[in-house]
N, C-alpha and C positions, 0 to 999 in steps of 0.2 A: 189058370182056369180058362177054358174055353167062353168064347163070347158072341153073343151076336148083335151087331150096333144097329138101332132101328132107325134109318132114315127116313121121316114121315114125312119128307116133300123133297123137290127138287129143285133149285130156285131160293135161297134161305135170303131175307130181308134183312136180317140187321148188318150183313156188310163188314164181316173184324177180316181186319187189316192181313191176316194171318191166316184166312182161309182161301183158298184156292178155287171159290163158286163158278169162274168163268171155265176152271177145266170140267167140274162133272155139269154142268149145265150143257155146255159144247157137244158133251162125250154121249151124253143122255140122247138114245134115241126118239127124231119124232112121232112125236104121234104119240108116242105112249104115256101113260098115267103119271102126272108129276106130283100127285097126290095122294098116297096112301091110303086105300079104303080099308075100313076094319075087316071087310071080308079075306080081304091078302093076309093082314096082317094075321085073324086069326087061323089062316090057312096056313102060312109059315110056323107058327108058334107050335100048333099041333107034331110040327116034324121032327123037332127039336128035342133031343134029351135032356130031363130035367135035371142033368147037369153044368149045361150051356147056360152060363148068366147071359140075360135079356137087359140090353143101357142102353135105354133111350138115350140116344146121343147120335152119335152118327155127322153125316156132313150137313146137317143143318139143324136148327134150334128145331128143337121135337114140336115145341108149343104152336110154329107156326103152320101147321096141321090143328083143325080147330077139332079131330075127334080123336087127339092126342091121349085124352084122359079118360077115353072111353078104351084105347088100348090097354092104357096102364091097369084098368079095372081089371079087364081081362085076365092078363097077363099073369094079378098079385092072386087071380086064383089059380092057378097054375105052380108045381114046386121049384119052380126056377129061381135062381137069385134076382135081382133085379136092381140096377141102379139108375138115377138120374143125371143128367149134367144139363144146368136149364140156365137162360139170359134171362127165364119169363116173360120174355118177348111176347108176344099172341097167348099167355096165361090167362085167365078170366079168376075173378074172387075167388065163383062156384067151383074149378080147377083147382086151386089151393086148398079150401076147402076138402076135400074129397083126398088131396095127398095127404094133409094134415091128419085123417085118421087111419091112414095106410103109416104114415111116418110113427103116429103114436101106438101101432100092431106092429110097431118093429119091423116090417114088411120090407123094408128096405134093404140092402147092403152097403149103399152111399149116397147123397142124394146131398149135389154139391151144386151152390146156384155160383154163376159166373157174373161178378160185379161189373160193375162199368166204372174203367181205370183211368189214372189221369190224363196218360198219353191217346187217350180216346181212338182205343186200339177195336173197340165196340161201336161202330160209327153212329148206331139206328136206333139205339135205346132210348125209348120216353119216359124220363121220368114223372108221370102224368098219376093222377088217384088210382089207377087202375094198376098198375106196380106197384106202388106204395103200399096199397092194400093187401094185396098178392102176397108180398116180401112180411108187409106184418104177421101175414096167418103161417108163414111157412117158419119164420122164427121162431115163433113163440110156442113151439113145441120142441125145441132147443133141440133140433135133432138133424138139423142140415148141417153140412159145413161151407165156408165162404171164400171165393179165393178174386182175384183178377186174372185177368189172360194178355198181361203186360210185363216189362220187364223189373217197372216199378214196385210195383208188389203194393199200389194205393188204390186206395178207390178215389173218383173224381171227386173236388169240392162240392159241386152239387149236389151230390149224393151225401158226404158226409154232414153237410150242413144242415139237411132234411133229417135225418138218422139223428143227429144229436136235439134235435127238435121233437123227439117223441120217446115215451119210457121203452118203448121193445126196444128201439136205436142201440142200447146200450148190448143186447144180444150179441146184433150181427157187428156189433166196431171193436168187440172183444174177440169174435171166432174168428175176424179176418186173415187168415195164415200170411206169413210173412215170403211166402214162396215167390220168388222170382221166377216166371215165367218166363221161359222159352221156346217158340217156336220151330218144330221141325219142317223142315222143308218140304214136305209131303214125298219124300222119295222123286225130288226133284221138277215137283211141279208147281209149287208155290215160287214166288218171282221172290226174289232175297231182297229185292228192289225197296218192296212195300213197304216193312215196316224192319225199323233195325234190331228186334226184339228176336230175329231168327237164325239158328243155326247154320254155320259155314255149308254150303254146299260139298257133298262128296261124292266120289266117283271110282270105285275098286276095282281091283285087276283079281285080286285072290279068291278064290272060293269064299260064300260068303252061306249063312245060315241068319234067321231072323232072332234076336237074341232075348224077343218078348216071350214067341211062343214057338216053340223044337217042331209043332206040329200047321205051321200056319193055321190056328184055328180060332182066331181075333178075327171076326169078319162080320161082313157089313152087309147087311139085306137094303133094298133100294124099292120105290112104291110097286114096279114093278114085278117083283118077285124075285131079279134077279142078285144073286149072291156075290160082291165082292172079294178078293182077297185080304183087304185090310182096310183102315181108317187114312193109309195113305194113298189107293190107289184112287185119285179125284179124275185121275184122266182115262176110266177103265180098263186098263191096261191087260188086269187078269179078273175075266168071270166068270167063277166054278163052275155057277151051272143056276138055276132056276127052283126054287122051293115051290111052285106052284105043280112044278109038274118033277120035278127032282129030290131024293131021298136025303136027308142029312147028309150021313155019308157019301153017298153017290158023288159029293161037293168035293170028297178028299181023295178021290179015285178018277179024278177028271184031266184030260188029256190038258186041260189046261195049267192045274196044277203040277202034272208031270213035266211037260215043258218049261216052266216055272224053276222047278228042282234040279232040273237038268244045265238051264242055264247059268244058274247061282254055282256050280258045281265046276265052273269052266273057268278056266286062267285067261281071261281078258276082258279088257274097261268093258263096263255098260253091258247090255241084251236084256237088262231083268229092272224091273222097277228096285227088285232089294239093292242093285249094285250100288244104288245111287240113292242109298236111306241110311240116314244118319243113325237110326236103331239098329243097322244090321253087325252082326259080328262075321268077320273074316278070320282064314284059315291061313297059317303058314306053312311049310315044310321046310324043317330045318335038319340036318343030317339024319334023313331019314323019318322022322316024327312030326305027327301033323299039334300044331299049337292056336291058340285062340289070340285075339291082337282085338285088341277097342276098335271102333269102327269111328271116323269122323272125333268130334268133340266128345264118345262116351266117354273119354276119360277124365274129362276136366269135368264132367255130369256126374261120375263115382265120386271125384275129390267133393264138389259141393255136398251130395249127400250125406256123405263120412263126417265133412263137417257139422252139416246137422244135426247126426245122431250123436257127436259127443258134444255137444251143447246142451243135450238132453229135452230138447223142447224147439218147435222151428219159435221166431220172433214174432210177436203180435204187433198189432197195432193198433191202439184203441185214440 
């Protein structure tokens, strides 16, 4: 499904180990809006085929944009899908609130809050009344799901300690998925340095195509109004083009794209941000016949899945 990631700031606070903030801060021109007005945002929206799911998510926690939840409002009247992915970082009660009866109008498509893990892969998380409260109202409509953004697949002691100290507690220490997080390198811009939770670095010579979406059409809007290529380019490598003053498609007829497809298209290391993403799939020719090949770690990423799904269920942890 086609996607548009709404980054509501530029600049994100809470600091995980595994985001690459210092490349789109760098990349982000001066002078321009590092903050998201609703006006962009419902300018962009409007452009948008209400078959493009709208996720809040993007390169920075959506919440820290304080009129985050005045988009979402927007937004759930519109036919779009829509999902979340929140730290509830800069979330307010009133914020939870207000998703809590979009969550219970089913309104949603996924709406996954990101714990704070042992290896304190989330550096900036407070766990102060003001989360605690947050996290209670968004439980208790048993309609979120929970994971960490670490290799461990725990939430911190802290956390759990609180959690088991109150009746919803029991909610969120049951839905916690057992999912071992792995960081992708961002198409080689995340430093592998950071945190050991991330995927081998790779680097392709073969023809290469994106193996999420055939149509690059996973992309990332900026307060700006300008359009990314994906959730991995943090160093803006490729921008389609502009929803303020640019047509949806217009994004996928852009010289910039063109070059893009042309480069991935070519027999040697590097020229393309996909050469060097661990999601992309590459091409062979072998007597004659062109063949598909894993790209980086996807294959040891298919084995864990596989595993998964004949387990029947991923592992909890309560």
């Amino acid at each position: 499904m086609a996607s548009l990631e709404i980054t509501t700031c530029i600049g994100c606070g809470v600091d995980c180990s595994y985001c690459p903030q210092e490349k789109i801060v760098g990349a982000y021109e001066k002078g321009e809006a590092r903050l998201m007005t609703v006006d962009v945002f419902r300018s962009a929206i409007e452009k948008i085929p209400s078959h493009v799911r709208i996720d809040f998510s993007g390169m920075s926690e959506p919440f820290q944009n304080k009129y985050c939840i005045e988009m979402i409002r927007y937004a759930s009247k519109k036919d779009n899908p829509i999902c979340i992915y929140s730290t509830l970082a800069g979330m307010k009660p009133e914020d939870a609130g207000a998703l809590a009866v979009l969550l219970k109008a089913d309104r949603f498509t996924e709406f996954v809050i990101h714990l704070p893990d042992r290896k304190g892969a989330m550096k900036n998380i407070t766990l102060n009344d003001e989360y605690m409260r947050c996290l209670e109202v968004l439980a208790c409509t048993r309609k979120v799901k929970y994971m960490t953004m670490d290799g461990s697949g725990r939430i911190s002691e802290e956390l759990k300690k609180a959690l088991q100290g109150e009746k919803w507690g029991i909610h969120v220490l049951r839905g916690i998925s057992g999912y071992r997080f792995r960081a992708w390198t961002r198409g080689g811009n995340l430093n592998v340095e950071m945190s050991e939770d991330v995927e081998v670095s790779v680097e392709f010579s073969n023809p290469v195509c994106c193996s999420v979406t055939p149509f690059y059409d996973h992309n990332v809007l900026l307060p700006n109004g300008d359009v990314l290529l994906c959730c991995m380019d943090y160093g803006k490598d490729v921008t389609l083009g502009n929803l303020l003053v640019d047509s949806y498609y217009d994004l996928f007829t852009s010289v910039a794209l063109s070059t893009l497809v042309k480069g991935n298209m070519q027999h040697h290391v590097g020229g393309t941000i996909c050469k060097k993403c661990s999601v992309a799939k590459q091409f062979a020719c072998n007597d004659g016949s062109w063949s598909t090949q894993a790209g980086g770690r996807l294959a040891d990423v298919a084995i864990r899945r596989i595993r998964r799904l004949l387990s029947g269920k991923l592992l909890r942890q309560v």
